[in-house]
C-alpha positions in Angstrom: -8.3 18.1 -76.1 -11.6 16.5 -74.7 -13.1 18.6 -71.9 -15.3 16.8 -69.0 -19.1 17.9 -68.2 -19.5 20.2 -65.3 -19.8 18.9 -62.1 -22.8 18.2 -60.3 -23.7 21.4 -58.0 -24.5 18.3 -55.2 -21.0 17.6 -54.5 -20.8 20.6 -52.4 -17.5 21.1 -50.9 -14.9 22.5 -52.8 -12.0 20.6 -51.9 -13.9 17.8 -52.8 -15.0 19.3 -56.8 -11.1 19.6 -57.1 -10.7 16.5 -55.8 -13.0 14.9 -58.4 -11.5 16.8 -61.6 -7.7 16.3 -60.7 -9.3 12.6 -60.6 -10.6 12.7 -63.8 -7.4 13.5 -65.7 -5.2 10.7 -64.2 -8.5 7.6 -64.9 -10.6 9.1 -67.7 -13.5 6.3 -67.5 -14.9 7.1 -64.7 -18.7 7.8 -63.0 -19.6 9.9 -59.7 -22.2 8.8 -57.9 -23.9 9.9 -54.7 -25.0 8.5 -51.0 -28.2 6.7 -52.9 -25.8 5.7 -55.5 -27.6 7.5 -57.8 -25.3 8.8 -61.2 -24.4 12.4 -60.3 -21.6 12.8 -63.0 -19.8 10.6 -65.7 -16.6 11.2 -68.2 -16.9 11.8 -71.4 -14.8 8.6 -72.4 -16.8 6.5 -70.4 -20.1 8.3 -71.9 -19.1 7.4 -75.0 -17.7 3.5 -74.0 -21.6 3.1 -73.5 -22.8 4.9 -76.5 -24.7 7.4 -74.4 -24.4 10.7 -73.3 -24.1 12.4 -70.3 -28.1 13.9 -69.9 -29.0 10.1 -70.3 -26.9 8.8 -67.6 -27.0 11.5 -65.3 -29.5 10.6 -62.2 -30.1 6.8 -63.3 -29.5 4.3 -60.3 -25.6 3.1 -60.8 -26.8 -0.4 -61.0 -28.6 0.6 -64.3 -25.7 1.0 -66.0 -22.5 -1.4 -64.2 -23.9 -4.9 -63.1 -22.5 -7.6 -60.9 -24.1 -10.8 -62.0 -26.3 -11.2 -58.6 -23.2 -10.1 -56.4 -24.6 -6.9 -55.9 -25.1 -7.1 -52.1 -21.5 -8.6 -51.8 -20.3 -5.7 -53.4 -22.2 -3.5 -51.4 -21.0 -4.6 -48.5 -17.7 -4.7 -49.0 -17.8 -1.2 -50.1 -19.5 0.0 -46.5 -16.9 -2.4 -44.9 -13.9 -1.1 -46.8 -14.5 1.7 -47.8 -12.9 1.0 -51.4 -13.0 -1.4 -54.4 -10.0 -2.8 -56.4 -10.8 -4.4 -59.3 -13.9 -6.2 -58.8 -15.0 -7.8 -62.1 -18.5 -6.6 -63.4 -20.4 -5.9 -66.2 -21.0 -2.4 -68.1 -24.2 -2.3 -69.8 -23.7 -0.5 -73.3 -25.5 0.2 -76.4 -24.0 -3.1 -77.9 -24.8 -5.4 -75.1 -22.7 -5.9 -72.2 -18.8 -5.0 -71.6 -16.7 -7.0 -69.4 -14.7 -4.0 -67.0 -12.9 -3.9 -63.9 -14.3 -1.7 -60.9 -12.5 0.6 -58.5 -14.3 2.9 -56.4 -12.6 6.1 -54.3 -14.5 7.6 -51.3 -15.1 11.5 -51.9 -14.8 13.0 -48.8 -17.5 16.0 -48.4 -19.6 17.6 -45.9 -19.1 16.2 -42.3 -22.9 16.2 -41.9 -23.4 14.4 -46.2 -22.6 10.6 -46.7 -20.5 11.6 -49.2 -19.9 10.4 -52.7 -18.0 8.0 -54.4 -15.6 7.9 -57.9 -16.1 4.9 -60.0 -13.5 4.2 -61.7 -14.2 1.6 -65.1 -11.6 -0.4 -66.8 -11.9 -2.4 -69.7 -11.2 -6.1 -69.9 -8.5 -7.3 -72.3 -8.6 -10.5 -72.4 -5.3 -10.8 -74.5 -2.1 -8.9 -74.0 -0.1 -9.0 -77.5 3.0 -10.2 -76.6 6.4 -7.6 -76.4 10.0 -8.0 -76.4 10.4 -10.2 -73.0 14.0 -9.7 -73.3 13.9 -5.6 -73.2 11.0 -6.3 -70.3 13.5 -8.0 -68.9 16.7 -5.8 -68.6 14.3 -2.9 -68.0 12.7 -4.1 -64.9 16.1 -5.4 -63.9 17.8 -1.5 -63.9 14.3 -0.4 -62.4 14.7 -3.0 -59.5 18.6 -1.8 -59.3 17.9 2.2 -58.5 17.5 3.3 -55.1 14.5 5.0 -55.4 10.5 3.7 -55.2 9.7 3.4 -58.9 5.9 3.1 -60.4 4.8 3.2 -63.6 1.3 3.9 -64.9 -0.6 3.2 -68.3 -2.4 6.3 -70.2 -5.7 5.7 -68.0 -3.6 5.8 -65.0 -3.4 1.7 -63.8 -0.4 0.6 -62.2 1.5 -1.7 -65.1 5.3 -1.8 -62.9 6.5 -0.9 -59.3 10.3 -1.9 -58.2 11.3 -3.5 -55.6 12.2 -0.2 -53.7 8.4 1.0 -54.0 7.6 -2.5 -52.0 10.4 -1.9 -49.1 9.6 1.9 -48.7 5.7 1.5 -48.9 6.1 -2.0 -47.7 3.1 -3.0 -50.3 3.6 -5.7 -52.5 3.8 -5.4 -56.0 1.2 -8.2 -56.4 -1.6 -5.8 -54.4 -0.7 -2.5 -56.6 -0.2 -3.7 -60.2 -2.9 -3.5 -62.1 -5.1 -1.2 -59.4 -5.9 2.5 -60.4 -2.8 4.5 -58.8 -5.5 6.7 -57.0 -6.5 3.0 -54.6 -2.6 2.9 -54.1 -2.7 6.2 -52.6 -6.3 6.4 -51.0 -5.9 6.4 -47.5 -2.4 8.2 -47.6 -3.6 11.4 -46.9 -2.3 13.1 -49.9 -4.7 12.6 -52.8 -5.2 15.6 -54.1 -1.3 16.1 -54.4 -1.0 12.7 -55.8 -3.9 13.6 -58.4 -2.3 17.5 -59.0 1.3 16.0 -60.0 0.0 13.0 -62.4 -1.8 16.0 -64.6 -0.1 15.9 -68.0 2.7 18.5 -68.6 5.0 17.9 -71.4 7.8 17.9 -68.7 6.3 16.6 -65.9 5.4 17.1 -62.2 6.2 17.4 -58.6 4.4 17.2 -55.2 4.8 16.0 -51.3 2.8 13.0 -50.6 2.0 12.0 -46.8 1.9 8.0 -46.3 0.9 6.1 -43.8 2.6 2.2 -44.2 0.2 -0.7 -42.7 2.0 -0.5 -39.5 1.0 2.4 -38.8 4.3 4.7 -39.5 4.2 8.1 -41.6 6.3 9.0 -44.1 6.7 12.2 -46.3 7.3 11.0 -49.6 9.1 13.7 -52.3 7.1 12.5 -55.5 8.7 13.2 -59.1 5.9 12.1 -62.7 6.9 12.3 -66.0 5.5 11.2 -68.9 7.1 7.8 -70.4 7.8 8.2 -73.8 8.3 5.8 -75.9 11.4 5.3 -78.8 9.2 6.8 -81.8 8.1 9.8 -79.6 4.6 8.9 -78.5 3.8 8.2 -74.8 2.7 4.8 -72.5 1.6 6.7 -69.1 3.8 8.5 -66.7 6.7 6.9 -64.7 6.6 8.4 -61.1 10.1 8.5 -58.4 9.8 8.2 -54.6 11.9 9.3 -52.0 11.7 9.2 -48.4 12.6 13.0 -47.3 10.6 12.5 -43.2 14.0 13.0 -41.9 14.8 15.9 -43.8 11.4 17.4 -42.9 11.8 16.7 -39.9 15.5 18.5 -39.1 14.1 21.1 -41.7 11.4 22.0 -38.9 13.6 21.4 -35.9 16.1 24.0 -37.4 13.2 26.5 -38.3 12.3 26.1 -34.7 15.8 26.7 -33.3 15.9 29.8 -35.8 12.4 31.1 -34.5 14.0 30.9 -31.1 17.2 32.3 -31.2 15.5 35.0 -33.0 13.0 35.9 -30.0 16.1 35.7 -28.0 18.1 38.2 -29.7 14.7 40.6 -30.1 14.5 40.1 -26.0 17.8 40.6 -25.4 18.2 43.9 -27.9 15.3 45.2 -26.0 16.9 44.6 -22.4 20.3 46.2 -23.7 18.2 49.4 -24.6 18.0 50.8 -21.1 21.6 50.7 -19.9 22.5 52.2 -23.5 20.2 54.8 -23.4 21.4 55.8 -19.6 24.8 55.7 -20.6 24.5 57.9 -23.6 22.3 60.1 -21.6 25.1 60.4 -18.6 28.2 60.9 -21.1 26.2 63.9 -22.5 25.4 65.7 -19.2 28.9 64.8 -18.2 30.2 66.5 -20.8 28.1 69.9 -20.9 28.3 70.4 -16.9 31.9 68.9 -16.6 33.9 69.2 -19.8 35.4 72.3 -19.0 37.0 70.8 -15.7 38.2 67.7 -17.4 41.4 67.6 -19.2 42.3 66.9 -22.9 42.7 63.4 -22.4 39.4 63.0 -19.9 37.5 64.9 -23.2 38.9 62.4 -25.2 38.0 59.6 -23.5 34.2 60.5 -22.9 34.2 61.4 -27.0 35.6 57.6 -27.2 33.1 56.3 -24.5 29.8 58.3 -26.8 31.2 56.7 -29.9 31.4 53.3 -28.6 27.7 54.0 -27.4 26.2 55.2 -30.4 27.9 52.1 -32.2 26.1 50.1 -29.6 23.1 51.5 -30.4 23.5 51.2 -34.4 24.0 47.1 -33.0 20.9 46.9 -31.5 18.8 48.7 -33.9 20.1 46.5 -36.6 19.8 43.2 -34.6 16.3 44.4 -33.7 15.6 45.1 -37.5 17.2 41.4 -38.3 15.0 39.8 -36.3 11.7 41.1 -37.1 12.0 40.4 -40.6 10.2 37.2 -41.4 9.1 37.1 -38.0 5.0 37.6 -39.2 3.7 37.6 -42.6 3.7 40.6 -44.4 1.7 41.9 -46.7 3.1 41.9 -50.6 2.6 44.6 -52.5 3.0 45.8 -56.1 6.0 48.1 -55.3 7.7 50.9 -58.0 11.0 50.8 -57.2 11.6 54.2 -58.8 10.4 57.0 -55.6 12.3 54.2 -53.7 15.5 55.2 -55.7 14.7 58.9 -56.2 14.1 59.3 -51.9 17.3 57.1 -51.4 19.3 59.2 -53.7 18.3 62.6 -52.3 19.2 61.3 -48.6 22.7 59.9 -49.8 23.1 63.1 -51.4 25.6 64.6 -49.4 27.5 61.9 -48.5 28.1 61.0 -52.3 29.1 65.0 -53.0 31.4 65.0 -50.1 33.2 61.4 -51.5 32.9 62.8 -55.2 30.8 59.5 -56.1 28.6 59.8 -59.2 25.2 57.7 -58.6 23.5 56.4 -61.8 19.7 55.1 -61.2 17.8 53.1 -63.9 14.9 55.1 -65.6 11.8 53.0 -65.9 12.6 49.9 -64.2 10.1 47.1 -63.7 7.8 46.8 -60.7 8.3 44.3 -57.7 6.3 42.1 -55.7 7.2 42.8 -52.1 7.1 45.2 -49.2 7.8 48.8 -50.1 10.1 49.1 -46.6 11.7 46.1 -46.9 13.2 47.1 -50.3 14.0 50.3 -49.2 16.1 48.3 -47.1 17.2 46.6 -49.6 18.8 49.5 -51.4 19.4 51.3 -48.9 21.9 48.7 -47.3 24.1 48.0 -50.6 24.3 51.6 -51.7 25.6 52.4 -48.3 27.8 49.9 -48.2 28.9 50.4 -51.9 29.8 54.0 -50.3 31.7 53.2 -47.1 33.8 49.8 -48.9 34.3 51.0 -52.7 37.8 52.7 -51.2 39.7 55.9 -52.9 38.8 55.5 -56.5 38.9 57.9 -59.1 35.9 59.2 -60.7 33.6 57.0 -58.6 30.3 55.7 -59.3 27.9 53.6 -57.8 25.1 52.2 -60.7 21.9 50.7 -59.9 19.9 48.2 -62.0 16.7 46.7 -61.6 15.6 43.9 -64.8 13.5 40.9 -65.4 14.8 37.3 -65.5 12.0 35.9 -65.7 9.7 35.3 -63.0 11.7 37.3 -60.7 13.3 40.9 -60.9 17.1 41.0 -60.3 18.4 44.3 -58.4 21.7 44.7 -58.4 24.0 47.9 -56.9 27.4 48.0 -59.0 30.5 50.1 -57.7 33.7 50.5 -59.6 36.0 50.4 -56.4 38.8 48.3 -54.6 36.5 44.5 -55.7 36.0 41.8 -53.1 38.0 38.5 -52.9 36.5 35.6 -54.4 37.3 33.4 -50.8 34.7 36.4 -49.4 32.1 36.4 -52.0 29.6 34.4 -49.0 31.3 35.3 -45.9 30.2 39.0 -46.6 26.5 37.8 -46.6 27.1 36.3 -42.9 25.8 38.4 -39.9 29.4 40.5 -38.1 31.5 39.9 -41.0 32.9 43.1 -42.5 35.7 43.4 -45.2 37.8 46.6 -43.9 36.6 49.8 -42.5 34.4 51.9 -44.1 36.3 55.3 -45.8 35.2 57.5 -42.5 36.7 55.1 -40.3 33.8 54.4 -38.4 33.3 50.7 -37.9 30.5 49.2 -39.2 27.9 46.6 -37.8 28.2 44.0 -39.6 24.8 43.1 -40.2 23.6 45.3 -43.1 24.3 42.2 -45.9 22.6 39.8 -43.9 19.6 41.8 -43.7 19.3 42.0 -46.9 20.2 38.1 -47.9 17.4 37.4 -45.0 14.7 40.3 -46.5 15.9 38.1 -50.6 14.8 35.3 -48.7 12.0 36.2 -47.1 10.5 37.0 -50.7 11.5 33.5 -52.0 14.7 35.2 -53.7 18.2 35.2 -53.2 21.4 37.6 -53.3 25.0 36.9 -54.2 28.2 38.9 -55.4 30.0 38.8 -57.9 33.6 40.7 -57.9 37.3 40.8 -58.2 40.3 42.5 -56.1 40.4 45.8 -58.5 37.4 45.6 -61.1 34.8 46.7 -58.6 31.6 45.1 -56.6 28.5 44.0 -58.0 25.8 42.9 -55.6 22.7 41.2 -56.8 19.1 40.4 -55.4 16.1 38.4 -56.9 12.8 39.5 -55.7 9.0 38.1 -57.0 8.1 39.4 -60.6 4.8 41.4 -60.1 
């Protein structure tokens, strides 16, 4: 593969560099030039179009080396008017005379207090097109002009050769203004050229990116943008074929909802706060009420205030948890390279008693891989599905609880396996949902209801996920996907 000369250290910013060399990959010919249109960079391809190299060319005026037949100050001007080219006609001066190309030119945004610099991009003239099968043209463009979705295709040096009819409604161009331009001028003043740039890099199976576009009148869309190479019947390649969707709307309800979810989460972390202090006065006057009064009251009165303290501390088991479910994801946290082994070891020491006492047998893995995450978080994690492996696995003989933690891949899958009483399959997502319990735990206690979904919102939060899978009588296996560190 050929590898491209080192930037210039003049373009300054950045952004701007990467800008440059995503560039370079999708239009190989191509020259940099600064403010004084002076040659700051050049490809090799084009380098060696002009039999030169790249020490030769580098700091000659531009006009040394592309010519415009005395139109130079038309050119010129256009460029300062329009801030762009599209296929001007000029002349490339080369070591065998001179070489008919086409010009584009792309402004290189840099410094707010530089000029800036510009990307040349250089196509050859062919002045004859061999002639194809018009009839296969034919039936392809019409199934490309049928689909639904904007559809562009682009040669090896990344010029437009095909856009559908779709591409001209949703981008409301016409086909007549973008065939035959560098793909980068159909994209210049979108907003989203580097994405547009990073997705048309070649990758044997192609590319994805997020394109803002701003139409002629003046609307914005958020275009989801699909590339992939266009291969050819005997296996080599003609360019990439790129898909457009229009996915605004979906952005926009997807931020809509994430601001209804950061809202009703502030509300439930203000009102778990404001429940706090009549809970904590009520558990504090049921205690005093019992040690200065219990001998006075009767059986039943006793009763009733042991009812009213374990309907508080229930309460308070609600609240903590609701407090706990909305803080997570609420600010970032940071990620850590996390051994999930002394998570394990501490967890199984402090279950310790209860597993003795319901004759469980706990199994941990013995050099499992590490995680990417927050070292609380997964204690969490653990911690939640053990316990509730504990209070739902039911009266089972010889129970166990096994814990697993292996790579897939780029993630790490946990997963907590029981061999109790099994789930139903019509349960398998209600168990994740926040209240939802499946029977009472073994104690009798009633649970919360909110352990699972703290741990599908903590998988989540990591860019993971969890699920189950189980049947009535074969036991419960929950999983969990967290980063790969």
């Amino acid at each position: 593969m050929r590898t491209h000369p080192p930037l210039s250290p003049s373009l300054h910013e950045a952004p701007a560099r990467a800008l440059v060399t995503s560039l370079a990959r999708v239009h190989r010919t191509v020259l940099l030039v600064d403010a004084q249109e002076r040659v700051v960079w050049i490809s090799d391809e084009l380098a060696e179009l002009v039999g030169s190299d790249s020490d030769t060319v580098v700091g000659q005026p531009a006009r040394d080396l592309i010519q415009a037949g005395g139109r130079e100050a038309e050119i010129d001007a256009r460029l300062r008017a329009d801030g762009c080219l599209v296929n001007e006609r000029v002349s490339l001066v080369s070591g065998v005379g001179q070489l008919p190309v086409e010009l584009s030119v792309v402004q290189v945004p840099d410094r707010e207090d530089d000029p800036g610099h510009a990307l040349l991009i250089v196509r050859p003239v062919c002045e004859a097109e061999p002639a194809g099968p018009a009839a296969d043209s034919d039936y392809l463009r019409a199934v490309l002009d049928s689909s639904s979705d904007a559809v562009i295709a682009m040669d090896e040096q990344g010029f437009v050769t095909f856009v559908n009819s779709a591409f001209e409604r949703l981008l409301d161009r016409k086909a007549s203004r973008v065939v035959g331009a560098p793909v980068a001028l159909a994209f210049a003043r979108g907003g989203s050229l580097q994405n547009l740039a990073d997705a048309l890099r070649p990758a044997p199976g192609g590319c994805g990116a997020d394109l803002e576009f701003t139409r002629p009148d003046g609307s914005d869309l958020l275009l989801s943008f699909t590339s992939r190479p266009l291969v050819l019947p005997d296996g080599s390649t003609a360019g990439n074929v790129a898909f457009f969707r229009d996915v605004s709307e979906q952005r926009r309800f997807q931020e809509e909802l994430a601001l209804k979810n950061r809202e009703l989460e502030h509300y439930v972390h203000t009102v778990s706060h404001d429940l706090r202090t009549p809970l904590v006065s009520l558990l504090g006057f049921s205690r005093l009420l019992a040690q200065d009064y219990g001998d006075v009251l009767t059986e039943t009165g006793r009763h009733f205030l042991e009812r009213i303290g374990q309907a508080s501390r229930t309460m308070e088991a609600l609240i903590n948890d609701l407090l706990e479910l909305s803080r997570i994801g609420a600010s970032p946290a940071q990620h850590d390279v996390v051994d999930p082994l002394p998570v394990l070891k501490q967890l199984g020491n402090e279950l310790k008693p209860r597993l003795d006492e319901a004759g469980i047998a706990l199994q941990l893995p013995e050099a499992p891989p590490v995680v990417k995450g927050v070292r609380t978080q997964l204690y969490q994690v653990f911690s939640n599905l053990m316990v509730n492996a504990v209070d739902h696995m039911g009266e089972v003989e010889n129970g166990a609880i096994r814990v697993t933690v292996e790579n897939g891949g780029d993630d790490v899958v946990l997963g907590v396996h029981d061999n109790g009483v099994g789930i139903d399959a019509s349960e398998h997502e209600r168990v994740f949902e926040i209240f939802h319990t499946v029977g009472r735990p073994a104690d009798g206690r009633r649970g919360t209801g909110i352990g699972l979904a703290i741990v599908k919102k903590i998988a989540e939060s990591h860019g993971g996920r969890v699920w189950v899978e189980s049947d009535p009588g074969d036991g419960a296996h929950f999983y969990v996907s967290m980063p790969s560190a």
